[in-house]
C-alpha positions in Angstrom: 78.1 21.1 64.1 79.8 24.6 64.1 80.3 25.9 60.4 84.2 25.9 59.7 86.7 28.7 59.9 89.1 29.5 57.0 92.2 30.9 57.2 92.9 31.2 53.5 90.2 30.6 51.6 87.7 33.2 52.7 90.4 35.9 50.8 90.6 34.1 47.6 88.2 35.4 45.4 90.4 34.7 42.1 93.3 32.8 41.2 95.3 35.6 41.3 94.9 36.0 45.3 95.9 32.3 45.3 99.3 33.6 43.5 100.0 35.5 45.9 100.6 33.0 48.7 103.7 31.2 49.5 104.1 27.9 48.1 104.1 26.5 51.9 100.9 27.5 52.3 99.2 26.1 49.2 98.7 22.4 51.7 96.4 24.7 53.9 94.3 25.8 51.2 93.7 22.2 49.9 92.4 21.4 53.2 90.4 24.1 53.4 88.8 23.6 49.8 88.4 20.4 50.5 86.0 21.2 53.9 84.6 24.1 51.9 83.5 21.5 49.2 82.2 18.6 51.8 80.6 21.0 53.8 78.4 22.7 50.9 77.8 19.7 49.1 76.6 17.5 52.1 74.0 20.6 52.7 72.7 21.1 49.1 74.1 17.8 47.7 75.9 17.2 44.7 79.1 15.6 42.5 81.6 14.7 45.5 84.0 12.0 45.2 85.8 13.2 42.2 86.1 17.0 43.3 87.6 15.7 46.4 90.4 13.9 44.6 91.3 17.0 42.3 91.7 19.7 44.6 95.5 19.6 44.4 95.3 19.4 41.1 93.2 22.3 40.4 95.3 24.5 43.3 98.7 23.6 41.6 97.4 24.8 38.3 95.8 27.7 39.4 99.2 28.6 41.3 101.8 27.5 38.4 99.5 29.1 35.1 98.6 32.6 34.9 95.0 32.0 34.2 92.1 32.9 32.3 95.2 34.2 30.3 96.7 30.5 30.6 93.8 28.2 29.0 93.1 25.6 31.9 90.2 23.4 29.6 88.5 20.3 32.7 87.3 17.1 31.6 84.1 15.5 33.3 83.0 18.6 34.6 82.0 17.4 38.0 85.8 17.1 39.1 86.2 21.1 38.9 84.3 22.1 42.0 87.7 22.8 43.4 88.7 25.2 40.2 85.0 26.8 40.9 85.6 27.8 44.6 89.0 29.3 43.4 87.7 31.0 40.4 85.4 33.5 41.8 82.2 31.5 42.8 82.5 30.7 46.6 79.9 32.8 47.3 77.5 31.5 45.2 79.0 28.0 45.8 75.7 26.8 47.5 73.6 27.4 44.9 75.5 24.9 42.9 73.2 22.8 41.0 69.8 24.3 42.2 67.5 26.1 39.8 68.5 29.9 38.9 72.3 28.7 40.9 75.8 27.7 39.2 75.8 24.8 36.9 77.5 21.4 38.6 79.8 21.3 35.3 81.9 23.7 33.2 80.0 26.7 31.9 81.5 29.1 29.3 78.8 32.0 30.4 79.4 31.2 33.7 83.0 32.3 34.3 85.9 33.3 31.8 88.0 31.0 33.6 85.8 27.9 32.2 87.0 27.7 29.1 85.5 25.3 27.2 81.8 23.5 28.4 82.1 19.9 29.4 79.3 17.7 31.3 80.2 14.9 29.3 83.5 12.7 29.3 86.3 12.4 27.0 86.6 15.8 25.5 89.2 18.1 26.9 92.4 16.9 25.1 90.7 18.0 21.2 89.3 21.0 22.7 92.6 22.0 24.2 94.4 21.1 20.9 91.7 23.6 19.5 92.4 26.3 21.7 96.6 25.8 21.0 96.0 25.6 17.7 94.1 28.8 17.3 96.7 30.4 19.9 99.4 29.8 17.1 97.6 31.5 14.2 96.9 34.9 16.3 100.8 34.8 17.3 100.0 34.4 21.2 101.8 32.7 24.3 99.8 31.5 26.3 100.3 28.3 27.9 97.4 25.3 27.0 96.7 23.0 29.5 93.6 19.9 29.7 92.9 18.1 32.8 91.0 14.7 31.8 90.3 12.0 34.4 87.6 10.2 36.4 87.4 7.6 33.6 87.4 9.6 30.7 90.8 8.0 29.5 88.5 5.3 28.3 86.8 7.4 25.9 88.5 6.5 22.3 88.1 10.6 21.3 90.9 10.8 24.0 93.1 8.9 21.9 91.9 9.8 18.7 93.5 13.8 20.2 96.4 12.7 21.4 97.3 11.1 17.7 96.8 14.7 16.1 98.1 16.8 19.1 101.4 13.8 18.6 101.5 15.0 14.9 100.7 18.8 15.4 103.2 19.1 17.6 101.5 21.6 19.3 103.1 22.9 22.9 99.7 21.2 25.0 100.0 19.8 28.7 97.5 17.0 29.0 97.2 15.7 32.7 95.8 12.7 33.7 93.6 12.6 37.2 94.1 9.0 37.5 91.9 8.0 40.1 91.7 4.5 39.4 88.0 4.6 37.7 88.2 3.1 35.0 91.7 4.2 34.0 94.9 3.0 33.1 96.7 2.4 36.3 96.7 0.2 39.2 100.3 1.5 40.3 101.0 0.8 43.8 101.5 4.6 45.5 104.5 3.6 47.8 106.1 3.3 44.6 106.0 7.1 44.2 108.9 8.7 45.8 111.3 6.3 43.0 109.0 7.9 40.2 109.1 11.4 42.0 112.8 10.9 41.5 112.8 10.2 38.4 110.9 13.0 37.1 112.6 15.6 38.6 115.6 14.3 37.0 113.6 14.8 33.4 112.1 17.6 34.2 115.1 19.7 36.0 116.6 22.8 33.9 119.7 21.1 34.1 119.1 18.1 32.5 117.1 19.2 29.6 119.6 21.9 29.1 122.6 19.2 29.0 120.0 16.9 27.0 119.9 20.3 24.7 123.7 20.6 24.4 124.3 17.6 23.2 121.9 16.6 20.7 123.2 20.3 19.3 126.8 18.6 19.7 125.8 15.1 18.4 124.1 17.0 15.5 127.7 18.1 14.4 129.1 14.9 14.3 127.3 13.8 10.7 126.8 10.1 10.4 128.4 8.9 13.9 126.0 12.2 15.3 123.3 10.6 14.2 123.9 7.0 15.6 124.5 8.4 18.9 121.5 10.3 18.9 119.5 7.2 18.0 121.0 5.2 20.7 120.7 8.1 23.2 116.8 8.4 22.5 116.5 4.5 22.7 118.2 4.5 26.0 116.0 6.7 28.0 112.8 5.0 25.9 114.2 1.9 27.6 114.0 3.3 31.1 111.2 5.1 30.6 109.5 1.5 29.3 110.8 -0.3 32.9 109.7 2.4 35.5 106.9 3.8 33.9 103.5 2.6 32.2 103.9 5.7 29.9 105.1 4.2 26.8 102.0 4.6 24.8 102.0 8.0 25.1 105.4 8.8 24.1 104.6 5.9 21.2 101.8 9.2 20.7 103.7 11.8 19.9 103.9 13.2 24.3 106.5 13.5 26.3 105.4 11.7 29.3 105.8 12.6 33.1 104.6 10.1 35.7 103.2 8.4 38.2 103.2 11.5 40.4 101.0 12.1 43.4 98.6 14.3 42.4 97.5 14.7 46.2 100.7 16.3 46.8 100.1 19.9 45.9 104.3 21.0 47.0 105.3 18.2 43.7 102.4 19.1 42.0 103.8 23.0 41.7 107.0 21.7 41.7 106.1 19.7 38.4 104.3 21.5 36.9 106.6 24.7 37.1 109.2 22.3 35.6 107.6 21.3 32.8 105.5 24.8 32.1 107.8 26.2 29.5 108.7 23.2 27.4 107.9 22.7 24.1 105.1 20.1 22.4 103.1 17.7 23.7 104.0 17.3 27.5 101.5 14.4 29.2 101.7 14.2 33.5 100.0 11.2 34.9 98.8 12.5 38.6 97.7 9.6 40.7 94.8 10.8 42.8 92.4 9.3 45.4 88.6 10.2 44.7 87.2 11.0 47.6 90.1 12.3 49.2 90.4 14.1 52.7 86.4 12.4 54.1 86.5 8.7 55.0 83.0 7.7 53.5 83.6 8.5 49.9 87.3 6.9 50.6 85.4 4.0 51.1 82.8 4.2 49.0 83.5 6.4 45.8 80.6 5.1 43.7 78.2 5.7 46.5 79.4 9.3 46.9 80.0 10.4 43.3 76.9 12.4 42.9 74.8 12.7 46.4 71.8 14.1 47.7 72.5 16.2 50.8 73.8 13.8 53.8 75.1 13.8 57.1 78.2 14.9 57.6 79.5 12.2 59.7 78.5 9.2 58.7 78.4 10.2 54.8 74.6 8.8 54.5 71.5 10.7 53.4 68.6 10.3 55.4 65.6 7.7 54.1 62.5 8.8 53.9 59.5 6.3 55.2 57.6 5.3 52.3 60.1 6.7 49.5 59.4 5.4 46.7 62.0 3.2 44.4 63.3 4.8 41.5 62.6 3.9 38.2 66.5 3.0 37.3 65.9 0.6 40.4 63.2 -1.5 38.8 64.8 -1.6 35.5 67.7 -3.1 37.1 65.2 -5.7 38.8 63.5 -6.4 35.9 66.2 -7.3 33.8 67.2 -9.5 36.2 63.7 -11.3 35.7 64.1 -10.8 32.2 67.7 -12.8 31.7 66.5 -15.2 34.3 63.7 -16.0 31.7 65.7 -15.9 28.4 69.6 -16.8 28.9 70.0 -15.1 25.6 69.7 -11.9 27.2 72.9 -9.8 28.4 73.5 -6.2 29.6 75.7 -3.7 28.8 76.4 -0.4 29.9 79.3 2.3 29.7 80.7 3.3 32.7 77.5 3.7 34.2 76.4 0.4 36.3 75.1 2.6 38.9 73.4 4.6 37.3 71.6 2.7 34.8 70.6 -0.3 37.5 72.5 -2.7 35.9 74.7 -3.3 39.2 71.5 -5.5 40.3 72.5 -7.9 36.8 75.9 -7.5 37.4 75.5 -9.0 41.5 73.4 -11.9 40.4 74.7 -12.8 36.5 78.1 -11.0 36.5 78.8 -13.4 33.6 75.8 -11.5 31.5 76.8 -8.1 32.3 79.4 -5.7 30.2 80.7 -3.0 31.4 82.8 -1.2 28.4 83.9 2.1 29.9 82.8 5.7 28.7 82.9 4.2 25.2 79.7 4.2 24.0 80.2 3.8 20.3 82.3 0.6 21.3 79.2 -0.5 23.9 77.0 -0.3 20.7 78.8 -2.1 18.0 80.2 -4.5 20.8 76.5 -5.1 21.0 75.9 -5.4 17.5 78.4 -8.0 16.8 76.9 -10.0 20.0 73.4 -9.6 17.9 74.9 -11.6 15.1 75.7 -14.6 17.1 72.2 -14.5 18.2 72.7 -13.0 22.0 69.9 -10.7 22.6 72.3 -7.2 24.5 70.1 -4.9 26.7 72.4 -1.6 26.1 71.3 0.9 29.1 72.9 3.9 28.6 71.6 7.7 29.6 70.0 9.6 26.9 72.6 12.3 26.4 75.1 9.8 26.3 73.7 7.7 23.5 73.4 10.3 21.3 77.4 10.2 21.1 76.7 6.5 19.2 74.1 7.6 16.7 76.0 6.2 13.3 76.7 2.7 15.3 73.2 2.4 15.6 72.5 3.4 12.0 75.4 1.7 10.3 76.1 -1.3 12.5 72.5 -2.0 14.0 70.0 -0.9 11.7 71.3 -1.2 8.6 71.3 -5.1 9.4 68.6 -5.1 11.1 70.1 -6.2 14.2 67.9 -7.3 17.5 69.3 -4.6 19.6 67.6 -3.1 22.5 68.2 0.3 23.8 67.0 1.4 27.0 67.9 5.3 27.4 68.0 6.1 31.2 66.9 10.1 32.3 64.7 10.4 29.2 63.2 14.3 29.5 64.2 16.8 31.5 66.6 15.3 34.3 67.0 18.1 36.9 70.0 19.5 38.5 72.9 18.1 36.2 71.0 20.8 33.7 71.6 20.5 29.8 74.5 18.4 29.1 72.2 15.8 31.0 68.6 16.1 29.4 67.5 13.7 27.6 65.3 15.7 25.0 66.7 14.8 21.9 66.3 11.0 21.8 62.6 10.8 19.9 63.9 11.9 17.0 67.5 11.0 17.1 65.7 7.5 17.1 62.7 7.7 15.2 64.4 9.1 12.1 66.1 5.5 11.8 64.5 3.1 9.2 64.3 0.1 11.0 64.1 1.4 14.8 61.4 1.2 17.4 60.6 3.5 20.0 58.4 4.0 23.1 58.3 5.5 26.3 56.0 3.8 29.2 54.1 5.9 31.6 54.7 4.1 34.6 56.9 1.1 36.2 54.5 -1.4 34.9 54.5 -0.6 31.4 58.5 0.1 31.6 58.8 -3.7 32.8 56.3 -4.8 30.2 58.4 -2.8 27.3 61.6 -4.2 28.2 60.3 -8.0 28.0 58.0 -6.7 24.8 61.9 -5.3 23.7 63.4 -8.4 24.3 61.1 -10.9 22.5 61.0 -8.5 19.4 63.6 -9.3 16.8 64.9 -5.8 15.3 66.4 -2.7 16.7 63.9 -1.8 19.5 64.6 2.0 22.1 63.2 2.4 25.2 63.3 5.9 27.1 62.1 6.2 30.9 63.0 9.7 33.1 65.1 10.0 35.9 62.9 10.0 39.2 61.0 7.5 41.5 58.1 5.5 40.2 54.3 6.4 40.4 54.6 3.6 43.3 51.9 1.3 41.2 51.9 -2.3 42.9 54.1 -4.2 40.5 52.9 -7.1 38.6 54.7 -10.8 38.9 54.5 -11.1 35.2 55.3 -9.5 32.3 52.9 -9.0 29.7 53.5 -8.5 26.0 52.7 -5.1 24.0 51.3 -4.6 20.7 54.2 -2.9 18.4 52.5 0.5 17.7 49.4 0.3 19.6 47.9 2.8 22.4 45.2 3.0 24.5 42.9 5.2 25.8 42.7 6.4 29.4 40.1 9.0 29.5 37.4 9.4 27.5 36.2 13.1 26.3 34.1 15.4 23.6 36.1 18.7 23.8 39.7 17.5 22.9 41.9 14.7 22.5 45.0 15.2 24.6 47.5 12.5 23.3 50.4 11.9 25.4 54.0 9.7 25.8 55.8 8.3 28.5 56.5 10.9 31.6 53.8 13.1 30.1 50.6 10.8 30.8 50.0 10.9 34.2 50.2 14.9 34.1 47.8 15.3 30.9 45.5 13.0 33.0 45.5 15.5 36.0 45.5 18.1 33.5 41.9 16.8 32.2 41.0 16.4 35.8 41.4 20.0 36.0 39.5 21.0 32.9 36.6 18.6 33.5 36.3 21.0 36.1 36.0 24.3 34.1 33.0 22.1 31.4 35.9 20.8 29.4 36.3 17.4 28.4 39.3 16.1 27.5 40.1 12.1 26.3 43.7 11.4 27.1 45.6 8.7 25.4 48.4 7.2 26.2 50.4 6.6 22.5 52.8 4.4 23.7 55.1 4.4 20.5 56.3 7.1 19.0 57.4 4.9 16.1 55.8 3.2 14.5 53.1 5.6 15.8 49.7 4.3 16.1 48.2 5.5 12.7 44.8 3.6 13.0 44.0 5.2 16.8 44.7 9.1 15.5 42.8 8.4 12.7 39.6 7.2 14.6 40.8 10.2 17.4 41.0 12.9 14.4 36.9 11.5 13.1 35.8 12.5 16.3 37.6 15.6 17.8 38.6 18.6 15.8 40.5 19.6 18.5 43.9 17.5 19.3 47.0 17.9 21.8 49.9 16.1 21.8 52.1 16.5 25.1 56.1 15.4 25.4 59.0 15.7 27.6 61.0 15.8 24.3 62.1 19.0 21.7 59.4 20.2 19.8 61.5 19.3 16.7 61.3 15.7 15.4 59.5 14.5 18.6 56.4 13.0 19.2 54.0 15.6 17.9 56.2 16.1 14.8 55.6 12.0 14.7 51.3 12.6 14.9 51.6 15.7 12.5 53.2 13.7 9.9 51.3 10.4 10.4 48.3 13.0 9.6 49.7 14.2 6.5 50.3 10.9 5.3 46.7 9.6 6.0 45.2 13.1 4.2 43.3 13.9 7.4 41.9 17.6 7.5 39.7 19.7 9.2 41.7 19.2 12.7 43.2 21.5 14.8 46.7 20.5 16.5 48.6 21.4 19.1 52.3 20.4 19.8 53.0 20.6 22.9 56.7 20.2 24.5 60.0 21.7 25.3 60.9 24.8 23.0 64.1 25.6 20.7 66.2 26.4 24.1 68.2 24.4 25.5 66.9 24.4 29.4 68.5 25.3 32.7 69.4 23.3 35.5 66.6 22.3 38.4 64.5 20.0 40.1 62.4 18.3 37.5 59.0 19.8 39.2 60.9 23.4 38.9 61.8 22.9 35.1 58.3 20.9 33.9 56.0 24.2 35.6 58.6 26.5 34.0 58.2 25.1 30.6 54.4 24.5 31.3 54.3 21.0 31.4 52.9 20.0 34.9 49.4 19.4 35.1 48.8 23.0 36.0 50.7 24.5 32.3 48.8 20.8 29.9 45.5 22.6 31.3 46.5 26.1 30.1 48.2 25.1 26.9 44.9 23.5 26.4 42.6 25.7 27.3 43.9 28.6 25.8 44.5 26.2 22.5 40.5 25.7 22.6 39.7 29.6 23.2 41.7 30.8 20.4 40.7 28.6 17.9 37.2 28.9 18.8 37.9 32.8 18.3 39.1 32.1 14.9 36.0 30.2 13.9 
């Protein structure tokens, strides 16, 4: 297939090139973004679907606001490919994701014109009330604008925003890319040229300037001024309240604007222009098709959110033979197995079926599975008051995400000792979707709670024999597996039950004890392959738990070896090792050397996993060197 030819889009290198074009020309560039973006991304793969949907959005802005000066602050990161081509990254456009390339999200250090860092949901609206705020108290002009969308209006810190910028009065333009995930309306589009109508009417110079003269007028008029004006402000809430689902925000404090088509970049400027220099709060509600402009993500917007590189044509990314399922896949599968088993036993997730495998439950037991929205301090106490009523809720949510619930799972699980389970998808270092997405922080985010649980398996087996060990349990119980296929271990047709806070040994050594969790066994096990070649002998153990940690086996470890490792896919900080270190201060054990061995006090880059584990030396190649160079220079200290 020949590569595609731009008219525009090959000349604009900023927004301000984009200015310079006539407003008739700004439907061209949206198709040409659009190619741009599906053409790139089906090569080096990708966020898609929601990019697709927001290019008029993110031309119209660019076009109406003189930005970085103007403060354009994106929610969900992955929708603003479109505001990356057009602010100065085209070039390096296919590098997006990829290690050493662009991040797939909003990046401060990345580009002036990303304002404000998002990867995660819900978070544009406070961070734009911020920047107004702070844009008041140096005297400035500058015009504030957030764009939230692909779901993120189910996010409670959206609301809880909106409530202060209502109060603060602040001059803020909140738009909404309502794509119909997860948000607030199912309007039907043909309805749109009423509602185009009728916002132009609100919007128009003319009418807020007779709107203007006489509430001035009325506020002559004493008494009988005042009546009027309450009658006149209940009459156009009342047809606001009829032709539009916006009464909630106006009931907010916002002056709301919508539907509009927000795939109609002319109405879009139009709009936007209209609306630019009003005063406070100012909320447009852009209806917006995800996937827009390439049939296959029309069609299938959850397959074609986030892709690996695929075929232009048909949309699909090529199988591989013998590729390997991933782990998400066989959680899914097991909890199937699992509910099947106990019909106490119901999963829950926030906005993330997909992704966390929990569209396998929600096929075959749609009646057991929950699906709450990006809310996941409502998915956890939602789950807490199911645990009191003695329903057992599997809560599968990423990593990074769950960290946004920690004081529901203090204050409303553990604190009554709740029989919650946890099960933290993309534990470690996840790969391309970079910082925002690794799940590093979750060992001791976790293990610092008194009545929690926690333990990582090292392979599909022990993952399916830790959920159904998490499910019998009776107290707060986490489970953290990594993003990635499986070791492809022949599965077992039964599950088996764990021992709470018990390892076992893999490998038996002299030289050194190399004592790993989760991810991180299989490497340290290669890594002892490679020093039993070199006269070292390392005994690898597979912890398990990292709370409660397995006290007895270091003990016996620490009588025998002088020498001990711990490895982990985690911060150094609170993690695992911080877990041995402690349980060997507490059981007076001296005389032994230790090593902790994980990710250091950065936070780490975007790549594949394989490119970020060697860079940070934990492949099997970097356990051996930590190792060996952990045996040579205490030897040299002796």
């Amino acid at each position: 297939m020949p590569e595609p030819t731009y008219k525009y889009l090959t000349s604009i290198n900023s927004p301000e090139d984009l200015r310079r074009l006539n407003i008739s020309e700004l439907k061209t560039v949206c198709s040409e973004v659009r190619e741009f973006i599906i053409d790139t991304v089906s090569k080096v793969g990708g966020h898609l679907g929601a990019g697709l949907g927001a290019v008029e959005l993110a031309v119209a802005l660019h076009y109406v606001f003189n930005t970085p000066e103007d403060k354009l602050i994106w929610d969900t990161g992955h929708q603003a490919y479109p505001h990356k081509v057009l602010t100065g990254r085209r070039d390096t456009f296919h590098t997006v994701r990829q290690f050493k390339g662009i991040s797939g999200f909003l990046k401060r250090d990345e580009s002036e014109f990303d304002v404000f860092g998002a990867g995660h949901a819900s978070t544009s609206i406070s961070a734009a009330l911020g920047v107004a705020a702070a844009r008041d108290f140096a005297g400035k002009n500058s015009k504030v604008v957030a764009v939230i969308g692909d779901g993120a209006m189910t996010g409670g810190m959206a609301y809880e925003a909106m409530n202060n910028a209502g109060l603060l009065k602040k001059d803020l333009i909140v738009i909404l890319n309502d794509n119909h995930m997860g948000s607030l309306s199912s309007l039907n589009p043909k309805i749109w040229t009423f509602h185009d109508y009728f916002n132009e009417m609100l919007t128009h110079p003319s009418y807020n300037k007779f709107k203007a003269s006489v509430w001035d007028l009325t506020g002559k008029l004493d008494s009988i001024g005042d009546r009027l004006r309450t009658v006149a402000q209940k009459v156009e809430r009342g047809v606001k309240a009829i032709i539009t689902p916006g009464m909630l925000f106006e009931a907010l404090g916002f002056r709301y604007f919508g539907p509009v088509n927000g795939n109609n970049v002319v109405k879009l400027v139009e709009i936007l222009q209209h609306v630019r220099d009003m005063k406070g709060p100012i909320f447009i509600h852009a209806l917006t098709e995800k996937g827009k402009g390439y049939g296959p993500a029309e069609e299938d917007a959850t397959r074609l959110h986030g892709v690996n590189p695929f075929d232009k044509v048909t949309g699909k990314s090529p199988k591989k033979d013998g590729e390997l399922p991933q782990y998400t896949t066989v959680f899914g599968k097991s909890l199937v197995e699992v509910c099947k088993i106990n019909p106490k036993v119901m999963g829950i997730t926030a906005a993330m079926p997909d992704g966390t495998g929990l569209t396998a439950l929600q096929k075959e037991l749609p009646e057991r599975f929950f699906d709450v929205g990006i809310a996941e301090q409502h998915a956890v106490t939602f789950a807490a008051g199911m645990a009191t009523e003695g329903y057992i809720p599997v809560v599968a949510i990423y990593s990074t995400f769950l960290q946004r619930a920690f004081d529901q799972i203090v204050h409303d699980v553990s604190l009554q000792h709740l029989h919650v389970v946890f099960v933290m998808d993309r534990g470690g270092l996840v790969g391309a979707d970079g910082p925002t997405h690794h799940g590093v922080l979750d060992f001791a985010y976790l293990r610092c709670i008194q009545d929690m649980v926690v333990m990582a398996p090292k392979d599909e087996n022990e993952m399916r024999d830790m959920l159904y060990t998490a499910v019998e349990y009776d107290k707060p119980i986490a489970m953290r597996y990594p993003r990635g296929t499986v070791y492809g271990i022949p599965l077992k047709q039964h599950f088996d039950r764990l021992a709470i806070g018990k390892g076992e040994t893999l490998r038996t050594g002299e030289d050194v004890a190399i004592l790993a969790i989760g991810n991180m066994v299989y490497p340290s096990v290669k890594a002892a392959q490679l020093l039993a070649k070199e006269g070292i002998e390392a005994e690898v153990v597979n912890m398990r738990f990292v709370k409660p940690i397995d006290g007895a086996l270091i003990e016996e470890l620490c009588k025998r070896f002088t020498h001990v490792v711990t490895v982990e896919d985690h911060v150094i900080t609170g993690g695992f090792g911080s877990a041995v270190l402690e349980c060997m201060n507490a059981r007076n054990i001296t005389g032994v050397h230790l090593k902790i061995h994980g990710l250091p006090n950065d936070f780490i880059e975007h790549g594949t996993p394989a490119e970020l584990h060697k860079m940070v030396q934990l492949d099997a190649d970097g356990i051996a060197t930590v190792t060996r160079e952990f045996l040579i220079k205490q030897k040299a200290l002796v």
